[in-house]
C-alpha positions in Angstrom: 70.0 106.3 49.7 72.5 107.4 52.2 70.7 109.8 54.7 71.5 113.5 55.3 73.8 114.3 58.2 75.2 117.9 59.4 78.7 118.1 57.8 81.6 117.6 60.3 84.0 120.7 59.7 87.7 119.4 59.9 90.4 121.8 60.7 93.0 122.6 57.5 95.3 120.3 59.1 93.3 118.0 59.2 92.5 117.9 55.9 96.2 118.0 55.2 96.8 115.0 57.4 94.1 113.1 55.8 94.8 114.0 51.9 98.6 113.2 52.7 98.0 109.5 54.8 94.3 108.5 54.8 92.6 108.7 51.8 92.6 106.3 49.2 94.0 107.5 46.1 93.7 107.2 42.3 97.1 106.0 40.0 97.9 109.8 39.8 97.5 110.1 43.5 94.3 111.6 44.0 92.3 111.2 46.5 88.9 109.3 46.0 87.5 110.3 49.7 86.5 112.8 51.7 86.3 112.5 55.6 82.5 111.2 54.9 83.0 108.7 52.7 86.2 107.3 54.7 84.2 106.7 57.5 81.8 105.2 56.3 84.1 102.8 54.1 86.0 102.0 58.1 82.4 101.5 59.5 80.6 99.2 57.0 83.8 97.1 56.7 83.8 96.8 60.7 80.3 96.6 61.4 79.8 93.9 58.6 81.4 91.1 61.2 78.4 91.2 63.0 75.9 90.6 59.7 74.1 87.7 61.9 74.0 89.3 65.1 70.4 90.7 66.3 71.2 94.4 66.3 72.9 94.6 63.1 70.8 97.0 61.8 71.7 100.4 62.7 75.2 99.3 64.0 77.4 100.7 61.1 75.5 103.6 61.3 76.1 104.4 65.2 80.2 103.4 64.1 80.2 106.2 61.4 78.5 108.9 64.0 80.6 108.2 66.6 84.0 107.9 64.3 82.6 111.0 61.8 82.0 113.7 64.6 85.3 113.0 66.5 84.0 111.0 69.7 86.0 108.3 68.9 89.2 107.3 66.1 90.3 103.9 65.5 93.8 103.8 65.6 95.7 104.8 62.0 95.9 101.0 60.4 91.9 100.5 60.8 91.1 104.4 59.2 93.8 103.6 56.4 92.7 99.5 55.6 89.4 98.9 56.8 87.3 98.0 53.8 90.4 97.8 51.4 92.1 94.9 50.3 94.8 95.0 52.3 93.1 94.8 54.8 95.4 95.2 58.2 94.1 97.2 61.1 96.3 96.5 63.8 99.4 98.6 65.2 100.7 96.7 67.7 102.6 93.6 67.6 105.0 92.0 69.5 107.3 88.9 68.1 109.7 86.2 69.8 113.1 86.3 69.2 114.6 82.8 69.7 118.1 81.8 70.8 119.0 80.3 67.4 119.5 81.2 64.0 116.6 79.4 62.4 114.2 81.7 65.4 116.3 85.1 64.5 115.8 85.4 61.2 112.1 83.9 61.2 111.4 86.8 63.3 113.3 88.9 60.9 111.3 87.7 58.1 107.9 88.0 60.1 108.8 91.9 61.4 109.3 92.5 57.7 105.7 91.3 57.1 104.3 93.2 59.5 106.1 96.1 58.5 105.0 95.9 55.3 101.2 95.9 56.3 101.7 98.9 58.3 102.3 97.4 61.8 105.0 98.4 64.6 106.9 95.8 66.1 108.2 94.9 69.7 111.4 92.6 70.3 112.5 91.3 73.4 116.4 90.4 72.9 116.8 88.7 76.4 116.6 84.8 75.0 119.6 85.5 73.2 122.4 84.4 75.0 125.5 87.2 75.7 128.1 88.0 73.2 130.9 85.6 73.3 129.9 82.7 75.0 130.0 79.4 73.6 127.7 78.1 70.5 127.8 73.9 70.6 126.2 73.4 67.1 129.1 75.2 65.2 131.9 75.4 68.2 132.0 79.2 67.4 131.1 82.3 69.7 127.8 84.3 69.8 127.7 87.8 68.8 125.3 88.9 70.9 122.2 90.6 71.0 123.2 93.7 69.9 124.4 92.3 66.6 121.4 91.2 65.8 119.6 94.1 66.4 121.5 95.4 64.1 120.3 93.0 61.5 116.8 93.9 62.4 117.7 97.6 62.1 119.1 96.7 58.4 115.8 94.6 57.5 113.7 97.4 58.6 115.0 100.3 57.0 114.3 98.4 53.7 110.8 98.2 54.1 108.1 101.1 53.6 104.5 100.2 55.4 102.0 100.3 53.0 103.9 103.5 51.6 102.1 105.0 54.5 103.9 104.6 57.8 107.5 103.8 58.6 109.0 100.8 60.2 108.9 101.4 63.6 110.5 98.8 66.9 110.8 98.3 70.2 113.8 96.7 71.5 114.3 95.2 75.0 116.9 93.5 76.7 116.8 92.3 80.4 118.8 94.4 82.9 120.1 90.8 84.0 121.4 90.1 80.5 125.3 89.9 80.5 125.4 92.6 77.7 123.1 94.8 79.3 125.8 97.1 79.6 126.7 97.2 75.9 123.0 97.9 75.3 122.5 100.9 77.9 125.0 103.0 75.4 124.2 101.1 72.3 122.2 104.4 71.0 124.8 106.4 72.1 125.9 107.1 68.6 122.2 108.3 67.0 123.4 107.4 63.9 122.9 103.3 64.8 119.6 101.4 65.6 117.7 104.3 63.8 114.2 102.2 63.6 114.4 101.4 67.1 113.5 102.7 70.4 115.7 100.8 73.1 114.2 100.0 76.9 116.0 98.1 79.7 113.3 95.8 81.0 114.0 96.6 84.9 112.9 93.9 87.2 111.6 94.8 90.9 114.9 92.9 92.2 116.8 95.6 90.7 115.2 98.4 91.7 115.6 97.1 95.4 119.4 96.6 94.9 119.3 99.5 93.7 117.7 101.3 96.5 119.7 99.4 99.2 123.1 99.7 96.9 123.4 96.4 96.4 125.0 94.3 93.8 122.7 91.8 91.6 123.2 89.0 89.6 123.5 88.9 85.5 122.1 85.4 84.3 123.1 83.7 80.6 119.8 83.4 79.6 120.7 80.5 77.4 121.7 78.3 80.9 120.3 80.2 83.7 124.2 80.5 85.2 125.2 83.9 86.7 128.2 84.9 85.0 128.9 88.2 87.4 127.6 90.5 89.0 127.5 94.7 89.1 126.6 96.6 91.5 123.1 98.3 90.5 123.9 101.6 91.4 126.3 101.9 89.0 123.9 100.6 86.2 120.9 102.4 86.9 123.4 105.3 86.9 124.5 104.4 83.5 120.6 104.4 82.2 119.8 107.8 83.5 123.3 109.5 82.2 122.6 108.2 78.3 118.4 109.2 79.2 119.6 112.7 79.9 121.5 112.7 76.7 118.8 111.9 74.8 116.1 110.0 76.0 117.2 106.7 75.4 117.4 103.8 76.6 113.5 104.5 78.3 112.9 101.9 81.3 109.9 99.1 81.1 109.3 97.9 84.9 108.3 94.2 83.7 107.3 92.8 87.0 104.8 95.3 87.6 103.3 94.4 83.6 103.2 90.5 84.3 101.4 91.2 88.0 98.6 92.8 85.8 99.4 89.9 83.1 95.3 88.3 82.6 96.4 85.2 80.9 99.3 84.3 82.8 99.5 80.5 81.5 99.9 82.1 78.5 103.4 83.0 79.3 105.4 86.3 80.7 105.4 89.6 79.1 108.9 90.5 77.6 108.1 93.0 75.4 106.0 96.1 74.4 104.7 97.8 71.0 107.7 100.5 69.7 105.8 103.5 72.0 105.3 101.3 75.1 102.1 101.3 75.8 101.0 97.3 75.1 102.7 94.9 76.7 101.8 92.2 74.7 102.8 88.1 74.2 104.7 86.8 72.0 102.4 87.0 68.2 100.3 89.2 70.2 99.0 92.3 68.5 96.3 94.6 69.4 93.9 97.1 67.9 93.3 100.6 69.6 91.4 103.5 69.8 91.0 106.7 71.7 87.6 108.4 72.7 88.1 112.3 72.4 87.5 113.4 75.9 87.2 117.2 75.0 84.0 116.0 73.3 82.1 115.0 76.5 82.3 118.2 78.6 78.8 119.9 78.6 77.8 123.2 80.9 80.6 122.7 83.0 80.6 119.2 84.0 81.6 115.6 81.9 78.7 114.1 80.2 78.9 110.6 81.8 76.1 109.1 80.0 76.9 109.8 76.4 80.7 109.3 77.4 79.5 105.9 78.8 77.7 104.7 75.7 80.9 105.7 73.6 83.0 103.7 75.6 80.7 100.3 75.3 80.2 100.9 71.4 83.9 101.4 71.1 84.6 98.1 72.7 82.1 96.6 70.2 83.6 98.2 67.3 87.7 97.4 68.4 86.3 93.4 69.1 84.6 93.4 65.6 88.1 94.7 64.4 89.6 91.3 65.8 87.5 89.3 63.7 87.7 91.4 60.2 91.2 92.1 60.7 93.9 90.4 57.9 96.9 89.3 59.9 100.3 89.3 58.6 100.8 86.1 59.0 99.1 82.9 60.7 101.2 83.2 64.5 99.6 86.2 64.8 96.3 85.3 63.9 95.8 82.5 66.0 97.2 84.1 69.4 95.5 87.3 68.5 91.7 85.4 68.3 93.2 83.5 71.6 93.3 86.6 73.4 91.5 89.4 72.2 93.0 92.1 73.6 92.1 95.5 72.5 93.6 98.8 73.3 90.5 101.7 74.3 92.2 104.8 75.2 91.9 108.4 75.7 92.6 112.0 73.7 92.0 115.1 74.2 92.1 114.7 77.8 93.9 118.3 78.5 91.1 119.8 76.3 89.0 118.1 79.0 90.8 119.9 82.0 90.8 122.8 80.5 86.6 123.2 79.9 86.6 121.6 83.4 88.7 124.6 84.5 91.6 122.7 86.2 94.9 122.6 85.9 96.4 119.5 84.2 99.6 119.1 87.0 97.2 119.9 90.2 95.9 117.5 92.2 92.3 118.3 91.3 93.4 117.7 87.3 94.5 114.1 88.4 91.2 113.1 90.2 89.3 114.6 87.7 91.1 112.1 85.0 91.5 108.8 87.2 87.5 109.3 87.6 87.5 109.1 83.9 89.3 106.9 83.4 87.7 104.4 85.7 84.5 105.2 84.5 85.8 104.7 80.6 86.9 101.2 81.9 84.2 100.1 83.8 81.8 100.5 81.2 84.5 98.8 78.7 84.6 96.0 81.1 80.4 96.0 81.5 80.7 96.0 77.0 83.0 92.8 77.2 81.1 91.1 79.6 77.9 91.5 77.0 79.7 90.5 74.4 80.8 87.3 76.4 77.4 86.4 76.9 76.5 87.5 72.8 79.2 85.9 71.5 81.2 83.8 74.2 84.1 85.0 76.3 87.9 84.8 74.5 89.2 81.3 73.6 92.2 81.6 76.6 89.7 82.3 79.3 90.1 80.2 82.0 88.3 80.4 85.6 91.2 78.6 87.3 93.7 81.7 86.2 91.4 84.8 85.6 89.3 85.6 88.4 87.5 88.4 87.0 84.2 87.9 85.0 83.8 85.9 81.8 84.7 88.7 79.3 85.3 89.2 75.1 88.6 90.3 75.5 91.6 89.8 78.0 92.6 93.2 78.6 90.4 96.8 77.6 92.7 100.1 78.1 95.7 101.3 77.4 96.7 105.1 76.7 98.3 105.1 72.8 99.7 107.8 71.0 97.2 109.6 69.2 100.0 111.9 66.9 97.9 112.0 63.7 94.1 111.1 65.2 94.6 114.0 67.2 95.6 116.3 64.6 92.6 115.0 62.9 90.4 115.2 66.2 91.9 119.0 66.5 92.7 118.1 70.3 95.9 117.0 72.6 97.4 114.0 71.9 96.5 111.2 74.1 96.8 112.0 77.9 99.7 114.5 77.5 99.2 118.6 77.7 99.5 120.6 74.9 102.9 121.1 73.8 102.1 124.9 72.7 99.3 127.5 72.9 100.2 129.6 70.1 102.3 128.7 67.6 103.7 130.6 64.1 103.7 128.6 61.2 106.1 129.3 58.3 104.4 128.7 54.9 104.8 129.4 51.2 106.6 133.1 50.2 107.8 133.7 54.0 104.3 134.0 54.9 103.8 133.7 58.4 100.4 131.7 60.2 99.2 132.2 63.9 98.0 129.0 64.8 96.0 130.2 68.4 94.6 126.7 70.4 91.0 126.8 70.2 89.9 126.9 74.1 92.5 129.4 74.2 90.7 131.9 71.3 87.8 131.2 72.9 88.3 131.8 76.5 90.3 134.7 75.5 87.8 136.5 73.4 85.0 135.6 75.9 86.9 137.2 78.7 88.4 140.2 76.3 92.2 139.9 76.5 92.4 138.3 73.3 95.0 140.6 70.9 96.6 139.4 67.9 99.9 141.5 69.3 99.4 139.2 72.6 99.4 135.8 70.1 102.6 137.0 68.8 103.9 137.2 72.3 102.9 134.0 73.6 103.9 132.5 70.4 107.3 133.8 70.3 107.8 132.9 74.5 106.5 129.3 74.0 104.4 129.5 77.1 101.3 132.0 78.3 103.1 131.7 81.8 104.2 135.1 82.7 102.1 137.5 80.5 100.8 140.4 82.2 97.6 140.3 79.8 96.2 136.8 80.7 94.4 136.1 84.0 96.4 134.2 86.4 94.2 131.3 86.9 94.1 131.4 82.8 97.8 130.9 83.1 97.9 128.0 85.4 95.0 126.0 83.2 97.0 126.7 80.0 100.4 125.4 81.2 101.4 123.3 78.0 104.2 120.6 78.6 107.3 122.4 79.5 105.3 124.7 81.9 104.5 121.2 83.9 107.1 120.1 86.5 108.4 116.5 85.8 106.6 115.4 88.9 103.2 116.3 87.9 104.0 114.4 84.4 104.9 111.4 86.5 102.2 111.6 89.2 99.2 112.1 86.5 100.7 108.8 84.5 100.5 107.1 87.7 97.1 108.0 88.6 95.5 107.1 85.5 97.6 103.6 85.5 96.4 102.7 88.6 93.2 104.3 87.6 91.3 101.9 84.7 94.8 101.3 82.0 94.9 97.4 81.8 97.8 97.3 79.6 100.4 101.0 79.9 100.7 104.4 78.8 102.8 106.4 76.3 104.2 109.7 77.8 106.7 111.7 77.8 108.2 113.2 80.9 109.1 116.7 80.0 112.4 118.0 81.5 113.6 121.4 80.9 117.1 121.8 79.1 118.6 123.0 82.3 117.5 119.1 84.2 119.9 117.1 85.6 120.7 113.5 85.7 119.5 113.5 89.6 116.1 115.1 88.2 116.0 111.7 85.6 116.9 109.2 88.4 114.1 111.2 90.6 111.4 110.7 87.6 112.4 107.3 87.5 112.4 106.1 91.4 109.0 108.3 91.4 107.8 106.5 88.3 108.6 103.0 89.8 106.8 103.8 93.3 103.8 104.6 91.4 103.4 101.8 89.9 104.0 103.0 86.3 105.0 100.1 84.1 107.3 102.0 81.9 108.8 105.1 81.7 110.0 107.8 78.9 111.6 111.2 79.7 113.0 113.8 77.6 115.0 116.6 78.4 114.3 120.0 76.1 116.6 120.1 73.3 118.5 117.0 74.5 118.1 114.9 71.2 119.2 118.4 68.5 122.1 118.2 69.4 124.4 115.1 69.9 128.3 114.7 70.7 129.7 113.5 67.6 133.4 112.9 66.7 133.9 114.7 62.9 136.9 115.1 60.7 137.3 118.4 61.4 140.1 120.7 61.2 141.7 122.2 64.1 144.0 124.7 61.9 144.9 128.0 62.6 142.1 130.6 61.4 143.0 131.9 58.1 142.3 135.8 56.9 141.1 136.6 54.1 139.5 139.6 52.2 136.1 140.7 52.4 133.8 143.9 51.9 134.3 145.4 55.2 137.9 144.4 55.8 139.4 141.2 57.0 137.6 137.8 57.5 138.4 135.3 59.3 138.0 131.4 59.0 136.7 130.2 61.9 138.7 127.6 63.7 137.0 124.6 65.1 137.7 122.4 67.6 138.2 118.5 67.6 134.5 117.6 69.3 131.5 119.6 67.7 127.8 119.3 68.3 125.8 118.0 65.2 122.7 116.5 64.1 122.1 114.3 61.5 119.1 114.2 59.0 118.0 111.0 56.9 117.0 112.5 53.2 115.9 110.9 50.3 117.3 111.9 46.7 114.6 112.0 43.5 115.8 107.9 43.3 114.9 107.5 46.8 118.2 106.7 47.7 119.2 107.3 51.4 121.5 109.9 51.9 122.8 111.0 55.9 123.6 114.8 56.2 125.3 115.8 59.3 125.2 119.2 60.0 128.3 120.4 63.0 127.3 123.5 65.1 129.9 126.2 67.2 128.9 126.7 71.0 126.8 129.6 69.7 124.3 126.7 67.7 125.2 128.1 64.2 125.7 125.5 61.3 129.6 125.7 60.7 130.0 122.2 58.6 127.7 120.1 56.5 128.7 116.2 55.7 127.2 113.8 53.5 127.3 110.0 53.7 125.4 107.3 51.8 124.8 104.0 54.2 126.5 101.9 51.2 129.5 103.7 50.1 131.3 100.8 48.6 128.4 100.5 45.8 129.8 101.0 42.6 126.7 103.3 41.1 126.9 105.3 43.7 130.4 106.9 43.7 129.5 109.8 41.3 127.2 111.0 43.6 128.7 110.4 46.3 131.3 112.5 45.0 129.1 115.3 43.8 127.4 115.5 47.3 130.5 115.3 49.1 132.3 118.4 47.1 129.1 120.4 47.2 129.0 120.0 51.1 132.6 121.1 51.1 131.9 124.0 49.8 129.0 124.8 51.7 131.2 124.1 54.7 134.0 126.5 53.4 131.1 129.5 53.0 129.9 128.7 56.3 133.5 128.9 58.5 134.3 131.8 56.4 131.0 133.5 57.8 129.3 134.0 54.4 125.9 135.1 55.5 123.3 132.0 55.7 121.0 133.9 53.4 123.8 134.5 50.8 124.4 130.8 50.9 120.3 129.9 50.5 120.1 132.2 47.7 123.4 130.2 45.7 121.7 127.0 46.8 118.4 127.9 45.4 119.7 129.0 41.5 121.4 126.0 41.4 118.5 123.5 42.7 116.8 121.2 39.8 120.1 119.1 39.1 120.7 115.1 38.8 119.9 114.8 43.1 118.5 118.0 43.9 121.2 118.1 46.6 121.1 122.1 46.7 117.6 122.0 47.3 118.0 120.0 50.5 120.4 121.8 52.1 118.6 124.9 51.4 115.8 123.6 53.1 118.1 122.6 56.3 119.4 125.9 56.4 116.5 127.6 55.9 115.4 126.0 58.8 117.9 127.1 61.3 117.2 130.3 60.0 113.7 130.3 61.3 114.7 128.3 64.7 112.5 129.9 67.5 113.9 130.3 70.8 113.8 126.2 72.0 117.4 126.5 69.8 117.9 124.3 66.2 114.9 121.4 66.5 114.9 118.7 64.9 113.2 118.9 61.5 110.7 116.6 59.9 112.2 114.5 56.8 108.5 114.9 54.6 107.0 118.4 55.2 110.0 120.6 56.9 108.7 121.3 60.2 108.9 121.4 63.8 109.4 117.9 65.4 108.2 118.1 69.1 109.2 115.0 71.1 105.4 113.6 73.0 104.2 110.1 73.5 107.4 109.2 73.7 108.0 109.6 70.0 109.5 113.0 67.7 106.5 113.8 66.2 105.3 116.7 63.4 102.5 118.3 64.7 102.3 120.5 60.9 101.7 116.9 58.8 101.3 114.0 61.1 104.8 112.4 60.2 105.7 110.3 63.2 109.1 108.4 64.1 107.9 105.5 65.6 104.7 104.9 63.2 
């Protein structure tokens, strides 16, 4: 009989999160689980590996308490699959691509298997030898890396994880490579490479060419010959000119991941997981989890035994994952047992600051999370070193490489993305800051929700400036800097992400890398809109002194609103008749600022809307493109789509009010594609823009995407690009 606990009250989100992603689900789609039963289906499953061990008693028990009351999340794979028969519970995963055709398209075939079990994939395109150069087995030319990326790009877009998450990649090329140049701007155009994130792999070389303005050497990888050289300067200046734009290509400092590299006769690092954080070997994946930090604050001051004994059974339950883990295929497998590797990282940790009263960008905020971070990876190291002696140390251990103790796994920490665990957890993702306070929520009817951070509420009520006409305030200003009504000191410990200077983003991902993070860290820089590219190459020369061992910035606003070339007219404005006199038709100019949204129709076909903006961010033009127009079954509607976003267009230039438009849209939604409904629900979205401008929307529920971890993220129903 399964023992009486006190019920663990989950936010509404929460519950939304879990109902939509998490819970296993009849034929009709409803859910057979609650949070209860879900963790104790991930915690049987998991403890279950150690059925001979000593101390098996109890164990799945002390897994459920410490995954049930929020202490500690396995990563989304292991709560999805653990106990089911798919059985995959790792999210990282990083494959070879070889300089042939036989090794491309092996690796193609694997990332689709891995994709299809719910895992994100890392590719390293630096074996492939530069575009044009000579190819002795068919006396042709190579097309490059890029080319092939593109392929990759095609494969994943095809495949849907599990139904669950989204194909997600990482793709690095060498800042030596002879195309690097081609890749820097490859994203450029945000319509291409859409299921990738793209990183130059910087080598310390470069940075010190860079620093003295010297030129450097590109290198065919396929012969070792340097075919020219650039002068790096001019390429690093490239990299933070498209980062400004829009955060892409990020920057992965490579030397400073293989120094840290524990099996180094393993092979060199080339690649990472699609959010950075695990640099990993080729068929390397690894399994993560976070501890919720905000958990272990008590009276004032962090609970370091109890967050101590979380940290040692959370290394016991991400090893057990290892071993009860179905890999996608055998590569994987084999390297995966070789290694070991798992991923213990943090959440929650501005909750943290913010009970321990300090700021997240002071100094004081750092110290106070390197301690904790140290002390979350010492006792992960003290829990692999037991386990060593329990069950013998991983396979690749060697004394004559690896001078540190006889351990279970080859590396212990790493700082993840927590986008969804953290929604479930009800705390800040990872190790970032809040990105709001306050937030208002459009729901159902125009109904508006206050959504008030819970420290916040609390402190505020505690200390009596709590209003719900202050709420509104801070909600509407996107900051609690500069209201009269909160305490100053209030102020500074509530700074959320924009309301911290780049530097302190930087500084505190440095500290906790040099600080206990074996592996790397997912983070976002914040920039404010107004940033230059000096403030990017700053972040990044800062970033590279620290030690960081990758880098992601992102300047507010920077990705809602990209340079596109359109068809559009530049004719003379055109009067014509309307209620209160003449109206004109508003002429616009050859280059417009757009964004462009990937829909699905009621066939779950793939339709592109591109929506144009005037200077003054209103929607002026609405295009619609299907990724195959030369299919033959598609030309009717691709037709219809196209003639209805004419008109839309034409109502839009002639300055037919947006509500007008909605309310046509709306009568005429329920056809063949539901196209009207769509663009209603675009529109209605740039109606309800707050003052960040037009954000980007979420493709499943309609929502705000914030960009954190470096990844757009919907903090309403867990949808994540890049998982």
């Amino acid at each position: 009989m399964t023992r009486s606990i006190p019920k663990q009250q989950l936010t509404d989100t929460a519950e939304t999160v879990l109902e939509r992603r998490y819970y296993l689900k009849d034929a009709e789609g409803k859910p057979l689980e609650n949070w209860e039963t879900l963790c104790r289906r991930v915690s049987n499953a998991v403890a279950q590996v150690d059925l001979d061990q000593p101390d098996y008693e109890g164990l799945a028990d002390r897994f459920f308490t410490m995954i049930y009351y929020l202490d500690f999340l396995p990563n989304s794979p292991c709560l999805m699959n653990a106990g089911t028969d798919l059985g995959q519970l790792s999210a990282c995963f990083v494959l070879p691509v070889e300089d042939s055709m036989d090794g491309i398209f092996t690796s193609i075939r694997n990332g689709a298997l891995v994709h299809k079990t719910g895992g994100g994939t890392g590719y390293s395109f630096s074996r492939l030898r530069p575009k044009n150069s000579a190819v002795q087995s068919t006396q042709g030319v190579a097309s490059g890396p890029l080319s092939f990326a593109a392929v990759f790009d095609a494969a994943t877009e095809t495949i849907k994880q599990g139904g669950k998450r989204r194909g997600a990649n990482m793709g690095v090329l060498r800042v030596d490579h002879p195309d690097i140049l081609e890749f820097i701007v490859a994203k450029q155009d945000q319509t291409r490479y859409t299921n990738f994130n793209f990183s130059v792999a910087i080598t310390d070389l470069f940075m010190e060419a860079v620093k003295n303005d010297q030129e450097y050497d590109l290198i065919d990888p396929s012969n070792g010959d340097i075919i020219r050289t650039l002068r790096a300067r001019e390429v690093f200046d490239k990299i933070v000119d498209l980062a400004w734009h829009n955060g892409e290509p990020g920057v992965l400092f490579i030397d400073a991941a293989n120094r840290d590299n524990t099996t180094p006769q393993l092979g060199k690092f080339e690649a990472t997981n699609p959010c950075g954080e695990q640099w990993l070997l080729p068929y390397e994946s690894c399994n993560l989890g976070s501890i919720n930090l905000g958990q272990y604050v008590k009276n004032g001051k962090v609970d370091w035994e109890r967050l101590g004994a979380t940290a040692r059974l959370a290394v016991r339950f991400l090893d057990n994952v290892i071993d009860c883990n179905r890999f996608p295929i055998p590569e994987i497998a084999e390297m995966t047992q070789k290694t070991r590797k798992v991923g213990l990282g943090i959440m929650g940790l501005h909750d943290m600051l913010i009970q321990l009263e300090l700021p997240y960008g002071s100094e004081e905020g750092r110290q106070a999370a390197a301690e904790v971070m140290a002390f979350v990876r010492t006792e992960a190291e003290a829990a692999s070193i037991e386990l060593a002696t329990m069950k013998g140390p991983f396979p690749a251990y060697d004394e004559r490489f690896n001078t540190y103790p006889a351990r279970r796994n080859a590396a212990l920490t790493s700082i993840q993305p927590t986008g969804t665990v953290s929604m479930i957890a009800d705390c800040a993702s990872g190790c970032e800051p809040y990105f709001s306070i306050v937030m208002i929520k459009n729901v159902m009817d125009n109904d508006r929700l206050l959504m008030v951070n819970k420290l916040f509420e609390r402190i505020a009520r505690a200390e009596g400036f709590y209003s719900a006409e202050l709420m509104e305030k801070v909600a509407k200003s996107g900051t609690v800097i500069g209201h009269a009504a909160i305490p100053k000191r209030w102020q500074e410990i509530f700074r959320t992400a924009q309301d911290i200077s780049p530097e302190q983003h930087i500084r505190m991902q440095g500290v906790l890398q040099k600080n206990g993070v074996d592996s790397s860290i997912s983070k976002t820089i914040n920039l404010p809109s107004s940033a230059t590219q000096d403030d990017v190459r700053t972040a990044y020369m800062l970033g590279f002194e620290l030690g960081c061992k990758g880098l992601t910035v992102y300047r507010d606003g920077s990705r809602d609103h990209q340079v596109l070339n359109t068809v559009a007219s530049s004719a003379d404005k055109t009067a014509v008749a309307g209620s209160e006199g003449l109206v004109q038709k508003a002429t616009l100019p050859d280059v417009l600022s757009a964004k462009r949204y990937r829909l699905k129709d009621i066939n779950q076909e793939t339709i592109y809307l591109i929506v144009c903006f005037d200077e003054d961010e209103k929607p002026m033009e609405v295009f619609a493109k299907f990724p195959f127009d030369n299919r033959v079954d598609l030309k009717d509607k691709s037709t219809m789509w196209t003639t209805t976003c004419r008109l839309v267009s034409l109502a839009l230039r002639y300055q037919i009010p947006m509500d007008e438009i909605i309310k046509q849209l709306d009568r005429s939604s329920g056809h063949m594609l539901d196209l009207p409904a769509q663009l209603g629900k675009l529109l209605k979205s740039f109606m309800a823009a707050t003052q960040h401008g037009f954000a980007s929307i979420c493709p499943e529920c309609q929502g705000k995407l914030v960009f954190e971890e470096g990844c757009e993220v919907c903090r309403d129903c867990g949808y994540s690009k890049c998982s």
